[in-house]
Every structure is written in structure tokens, then in C-alpha cells.
C-alpha positions as a LaTeX table, in Angstrom:
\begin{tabular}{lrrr}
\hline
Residue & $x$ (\AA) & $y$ (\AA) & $z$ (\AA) \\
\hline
Unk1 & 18.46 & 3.74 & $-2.17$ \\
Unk2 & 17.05 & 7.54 & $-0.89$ \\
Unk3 & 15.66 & 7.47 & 2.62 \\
Unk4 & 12.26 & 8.01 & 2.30 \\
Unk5 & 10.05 & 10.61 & 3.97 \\
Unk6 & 8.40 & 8.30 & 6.81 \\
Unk7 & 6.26 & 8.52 & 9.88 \\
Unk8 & 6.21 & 6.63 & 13.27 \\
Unk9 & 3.35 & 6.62 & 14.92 \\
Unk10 & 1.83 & 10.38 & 15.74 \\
Unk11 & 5.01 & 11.64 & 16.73 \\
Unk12 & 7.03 & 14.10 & 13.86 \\
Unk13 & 7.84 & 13.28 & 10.11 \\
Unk14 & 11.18 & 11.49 & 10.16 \\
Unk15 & 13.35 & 9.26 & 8.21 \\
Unk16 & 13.53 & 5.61 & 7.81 \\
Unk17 & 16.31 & 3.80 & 6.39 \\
Unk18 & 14.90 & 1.17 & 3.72 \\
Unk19 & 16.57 & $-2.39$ & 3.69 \\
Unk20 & 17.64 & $-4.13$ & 0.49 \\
Unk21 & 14.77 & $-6.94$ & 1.55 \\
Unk22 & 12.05 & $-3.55$ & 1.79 \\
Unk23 & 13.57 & $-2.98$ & $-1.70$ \\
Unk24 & 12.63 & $-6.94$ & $-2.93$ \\
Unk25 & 9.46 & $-6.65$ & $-1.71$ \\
Unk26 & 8.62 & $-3.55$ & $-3.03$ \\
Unk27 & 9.55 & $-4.36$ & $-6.26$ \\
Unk28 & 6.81 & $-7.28$ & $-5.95$ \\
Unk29 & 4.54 & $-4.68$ & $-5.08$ \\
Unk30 & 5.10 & $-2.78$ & $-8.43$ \\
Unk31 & 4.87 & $-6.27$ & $-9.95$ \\
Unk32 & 1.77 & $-6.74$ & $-8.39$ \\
Unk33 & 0.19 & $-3.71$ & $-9.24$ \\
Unk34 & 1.46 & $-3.47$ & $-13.00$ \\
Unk35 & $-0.48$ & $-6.84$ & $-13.14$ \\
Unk36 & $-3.88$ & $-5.82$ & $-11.53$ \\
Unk37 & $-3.45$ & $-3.04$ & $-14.14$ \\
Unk38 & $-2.95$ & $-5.31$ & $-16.92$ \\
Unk39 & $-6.21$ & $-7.50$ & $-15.41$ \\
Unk40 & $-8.43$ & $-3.85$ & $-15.82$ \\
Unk41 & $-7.92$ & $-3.34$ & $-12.26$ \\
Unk42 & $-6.91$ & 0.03 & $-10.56$ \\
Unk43 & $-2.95$ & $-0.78$ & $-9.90$ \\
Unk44 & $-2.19$ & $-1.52$ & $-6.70$ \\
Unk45 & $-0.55$ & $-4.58$ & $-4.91$ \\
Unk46 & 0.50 & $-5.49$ & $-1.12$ \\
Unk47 & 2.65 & $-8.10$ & 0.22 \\
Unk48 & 2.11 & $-9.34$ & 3.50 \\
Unk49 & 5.60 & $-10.97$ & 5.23 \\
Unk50 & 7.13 & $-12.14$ & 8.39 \\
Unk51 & 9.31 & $-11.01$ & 11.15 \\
Unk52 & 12.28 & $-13.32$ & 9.37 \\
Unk53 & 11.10 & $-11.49$ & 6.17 \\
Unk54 & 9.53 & $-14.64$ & 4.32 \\
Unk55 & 6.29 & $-14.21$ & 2.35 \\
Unk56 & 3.31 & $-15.00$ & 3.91 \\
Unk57 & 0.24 & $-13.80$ & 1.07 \\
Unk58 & 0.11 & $-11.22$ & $-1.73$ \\
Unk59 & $-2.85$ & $-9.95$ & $-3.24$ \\
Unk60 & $-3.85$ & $-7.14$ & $-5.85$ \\
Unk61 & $-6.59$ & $-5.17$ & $-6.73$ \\
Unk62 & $-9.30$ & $-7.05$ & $-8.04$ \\
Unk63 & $-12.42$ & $-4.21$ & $-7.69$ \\
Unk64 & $-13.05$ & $-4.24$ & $-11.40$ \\
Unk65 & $-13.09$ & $-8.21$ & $-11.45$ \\
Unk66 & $-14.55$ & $-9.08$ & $-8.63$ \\
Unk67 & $-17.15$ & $-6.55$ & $-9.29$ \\
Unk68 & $-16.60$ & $-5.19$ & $-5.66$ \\
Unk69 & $-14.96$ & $-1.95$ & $-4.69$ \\
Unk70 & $-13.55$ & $-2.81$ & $-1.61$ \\
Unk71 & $-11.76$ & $-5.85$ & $-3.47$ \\
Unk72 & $-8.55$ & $-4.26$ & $-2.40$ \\
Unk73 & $-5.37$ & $-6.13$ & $-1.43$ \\
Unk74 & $-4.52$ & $-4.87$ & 1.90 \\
Unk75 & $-8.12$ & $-5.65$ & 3.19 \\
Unk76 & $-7.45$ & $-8.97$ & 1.33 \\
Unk77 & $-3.97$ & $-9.48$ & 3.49 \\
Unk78 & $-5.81$ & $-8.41$ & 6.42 \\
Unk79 & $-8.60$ & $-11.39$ & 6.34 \\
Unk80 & $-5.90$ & $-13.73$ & 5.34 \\
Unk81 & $-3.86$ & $-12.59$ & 8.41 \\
Unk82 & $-6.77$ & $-12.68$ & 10.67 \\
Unk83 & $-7.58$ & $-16.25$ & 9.62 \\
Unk84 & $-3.90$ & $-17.92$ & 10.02 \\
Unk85 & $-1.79$ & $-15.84$ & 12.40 \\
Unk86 & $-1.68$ & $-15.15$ & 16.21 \\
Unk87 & $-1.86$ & $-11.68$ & 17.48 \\
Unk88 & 1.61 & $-11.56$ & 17.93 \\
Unk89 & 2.19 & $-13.02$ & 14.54 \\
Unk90 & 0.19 & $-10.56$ & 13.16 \\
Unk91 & 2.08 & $-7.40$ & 15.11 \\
Unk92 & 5.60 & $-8.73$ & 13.92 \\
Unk93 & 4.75 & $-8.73$ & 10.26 \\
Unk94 & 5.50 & $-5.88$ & 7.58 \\
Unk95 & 2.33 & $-5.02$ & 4.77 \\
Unk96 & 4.70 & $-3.72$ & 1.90 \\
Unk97 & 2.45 & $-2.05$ & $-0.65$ \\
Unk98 & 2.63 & $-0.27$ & $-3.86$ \\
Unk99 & 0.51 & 2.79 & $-2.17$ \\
Unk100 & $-0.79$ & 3.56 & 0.83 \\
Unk101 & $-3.15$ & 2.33 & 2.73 \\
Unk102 & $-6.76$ & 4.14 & 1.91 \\
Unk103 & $-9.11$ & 4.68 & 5.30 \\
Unk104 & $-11.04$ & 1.87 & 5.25 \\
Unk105 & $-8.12$ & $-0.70$ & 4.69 \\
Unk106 & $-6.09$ & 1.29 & 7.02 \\
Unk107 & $-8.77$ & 0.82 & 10.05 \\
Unk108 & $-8.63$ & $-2.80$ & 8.99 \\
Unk109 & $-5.14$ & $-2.69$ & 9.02 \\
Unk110 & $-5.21$ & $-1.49$ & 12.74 \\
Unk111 & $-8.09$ & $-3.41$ & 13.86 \\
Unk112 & $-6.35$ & $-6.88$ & 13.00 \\
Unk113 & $-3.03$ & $-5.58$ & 14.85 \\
Unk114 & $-0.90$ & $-6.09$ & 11.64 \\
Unk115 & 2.73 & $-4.40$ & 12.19 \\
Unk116 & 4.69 & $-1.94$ & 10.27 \\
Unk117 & 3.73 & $-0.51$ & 6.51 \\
Unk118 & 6.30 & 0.11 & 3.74 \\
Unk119 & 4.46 & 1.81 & 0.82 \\
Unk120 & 5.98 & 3.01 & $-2.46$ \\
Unk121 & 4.25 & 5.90 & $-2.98$ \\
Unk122 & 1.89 & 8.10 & $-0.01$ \\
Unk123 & $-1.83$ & 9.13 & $-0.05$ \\
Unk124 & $-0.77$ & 12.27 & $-0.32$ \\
Unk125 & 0.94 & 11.55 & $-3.78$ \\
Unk126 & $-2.03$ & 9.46 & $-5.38$ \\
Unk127 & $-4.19$ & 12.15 & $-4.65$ \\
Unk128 & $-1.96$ & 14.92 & $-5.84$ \\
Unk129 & $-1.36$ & 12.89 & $-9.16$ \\
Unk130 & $-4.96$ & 12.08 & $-9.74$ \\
Unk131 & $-5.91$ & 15.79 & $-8.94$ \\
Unk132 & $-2.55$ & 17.04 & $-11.51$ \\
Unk133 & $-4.38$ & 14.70 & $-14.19$ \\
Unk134 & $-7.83$ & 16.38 & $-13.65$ \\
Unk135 & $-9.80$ & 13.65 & $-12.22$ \\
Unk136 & $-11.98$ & 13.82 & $-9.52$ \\
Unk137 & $-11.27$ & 12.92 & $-5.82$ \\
Unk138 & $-12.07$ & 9.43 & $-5.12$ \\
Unk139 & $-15.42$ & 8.60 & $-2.83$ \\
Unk140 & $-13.04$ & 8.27 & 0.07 \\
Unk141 & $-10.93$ & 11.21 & 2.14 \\
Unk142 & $-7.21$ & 10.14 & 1.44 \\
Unk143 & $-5.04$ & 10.55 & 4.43 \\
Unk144 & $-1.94$ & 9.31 & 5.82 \\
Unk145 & $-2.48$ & 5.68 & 7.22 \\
Unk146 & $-1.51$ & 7.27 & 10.86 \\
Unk147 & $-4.61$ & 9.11 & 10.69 \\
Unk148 & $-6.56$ & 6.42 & 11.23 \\
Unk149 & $-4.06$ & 3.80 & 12.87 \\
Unk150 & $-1.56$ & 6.48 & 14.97 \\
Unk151 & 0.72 & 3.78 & 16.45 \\
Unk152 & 1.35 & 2.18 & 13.64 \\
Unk153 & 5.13 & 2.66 & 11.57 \\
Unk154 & 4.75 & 3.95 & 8.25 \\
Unk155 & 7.59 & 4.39 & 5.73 \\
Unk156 & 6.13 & 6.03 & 2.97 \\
Unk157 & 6.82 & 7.62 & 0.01 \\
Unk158 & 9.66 & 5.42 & $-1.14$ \\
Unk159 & 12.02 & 6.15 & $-3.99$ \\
Unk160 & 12.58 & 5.10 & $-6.68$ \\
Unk161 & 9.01 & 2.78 & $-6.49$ \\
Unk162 & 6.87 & 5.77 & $-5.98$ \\
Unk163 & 8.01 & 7.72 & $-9.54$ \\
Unk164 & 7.48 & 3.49 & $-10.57$ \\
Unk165 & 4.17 & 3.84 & $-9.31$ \\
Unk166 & 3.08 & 7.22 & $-10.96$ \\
Unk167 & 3.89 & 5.76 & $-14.36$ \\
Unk168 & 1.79 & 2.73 & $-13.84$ \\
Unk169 & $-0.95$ & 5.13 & $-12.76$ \\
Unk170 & $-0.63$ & 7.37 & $-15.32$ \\
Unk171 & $-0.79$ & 4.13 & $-17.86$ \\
Unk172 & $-4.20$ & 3.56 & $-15.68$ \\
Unk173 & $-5.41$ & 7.00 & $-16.81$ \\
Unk174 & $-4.26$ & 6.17 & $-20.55$ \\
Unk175 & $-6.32$ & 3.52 & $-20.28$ \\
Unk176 & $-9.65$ & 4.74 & $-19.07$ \\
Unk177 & $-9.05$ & 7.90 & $-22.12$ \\
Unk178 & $-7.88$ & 5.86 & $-24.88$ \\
\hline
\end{tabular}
């Protein structure tokens, strides 16, 4: 597995080594989002676990479905975490996702005190592959999670899921021309 470009808080880019139960979950991530994208959702998925690493709740885009565009699955992980966990709970988990976290899920994301983020592919890469297939930027600013949430670990891009990740978004854009 490459060491991903990752960030810890505000401080300096740096590198995080990714474990082989990161890896599982990711995978379950692309999983996730090849789904949603099979449902005529946007692809993206998020699994939310526990210190020990079990799975606690995994959700996936559901904007075109549920008719709602803030349907997304971190926001979803973040009510569920809200509703069942303590705060410390909540602090000790990991949100694995297949891309990172856009603002608004990201403030949601810090205001529920959820811990760490492992995310297959960055902000910065959705929005560089969306602008590389000539669509316009989305309604929202993309930025690094840490933007928004600065204490907050972030190990993002990862590889091989984020080149997984551009192929299931670049099957999203067949989609919407074909």
C-alpha cells in the first residue's frame, strides 16, 4: 500500500501510514459508492467505525433518491453518531470515506466531535477531475476538510482507492452524457 499524502490538523502536509483494516474499510467505501452510483446517485460512500475498528453505520449518497441534496453519507453518519454515541465515543471513531468530506458535512463532522477521516480520494482531486472533464464547479467551495475542522486528522488522497474512485466518477459522467 503507498503512503498517502495526509494532513494532521493545521500543522504541515505529512504522511500517514495506512493499516490493512483502513484498506478493508476503504474498499467498502468504493463498494458503497459504486452502489449509490448504480442507484442514480452521485458516488460516494462513508463508513463510520470504532476505536477497536468494528462497524458502527454506513451510508451512501442518496441526493438523487431522496430528492434532497444534502442526502449525503457523512452528514448521514454524523446524525447517526450524534443519536447513539457519547462524546468520547464519538472522538475515538474513524469516518472512512470514498472522498472527502465537502464543507457543510465537514462542519458537521467537527461539530458532532467525530475523530479521524480516511478518504480515498481529496477535494482537491474531485474538483480537479470534474474541472479536467469540463463540468462546472459544484454550488459549494471544495476545500480540504481541515479548512473547516483544523484539529481534525485527515489521511487523504489514498492509493490505489482514489484512481478506484476517478473511474467510478468518470462512469458518473458517462452516465449523465450517454
Amino acid at each position: 500500500m503507498t503512503v498517502p499524502q495526509g494532513r494532521h490538523g493545521s500543522g504541515p502536509r505529512g504522511h500517514h501510514q495506512v493499516s490493512a483494516v483502513d484498506e478493508v474499510h476503504l474498499r467498502r467505501c468504493v463498494a458503497l459508492a459504486t452502489q449509490a452510483l448504480e442507484n442514480g446517485d452521485d458516488p460516494f460512500g462513508s463508513v463510520l467505525v470504532d476505536a477497536d475498528g468494528a462497524v458502527l453505520a454506513e451510508a451512501m449518497n442518496r441526493e438523487a433518491s431522496d430528492r434532497d441534496p444534502t442526502a449525503h453519507p457523512e452528514l448521514e453518519l454524523v446524525r447517526w453518531a450524534i443519536a447513539r454515541l457519547t462524546p468520547a465515543q464519538r472522538a475515538a471513531s474513524t469516518v472512512y470515506t470514498s472522498g472527502e468530506h465537502c464543507p457543510m458535512c465537514a462542519a458537521a463532522h467537527g461539530w458532532a466531535g467525530l475523530g479521524r477521516v480516511v478518504a480515498a480520494a481529496s477535494a482537491g482531486q474531485l474538483a480537479e477531475w470534474r474541472a479536467s472533464w469540463g463540468l462546472p464547479p459544484g454550488p459549494v467551495t471544495p476545500m480540504p476538510l481541515t479548512e473547516v475542522v483544523p484539529d481534525v486528522v485527515v489521511i487523504a488522497p489514498v492509493a490505489p482507492f482514489d484512481a478506484e474512485m476517478r473511474e467510478v466518477h468518470r462512469r458518473a459522467l458517462a452516465r449523465t452524457e450517454g
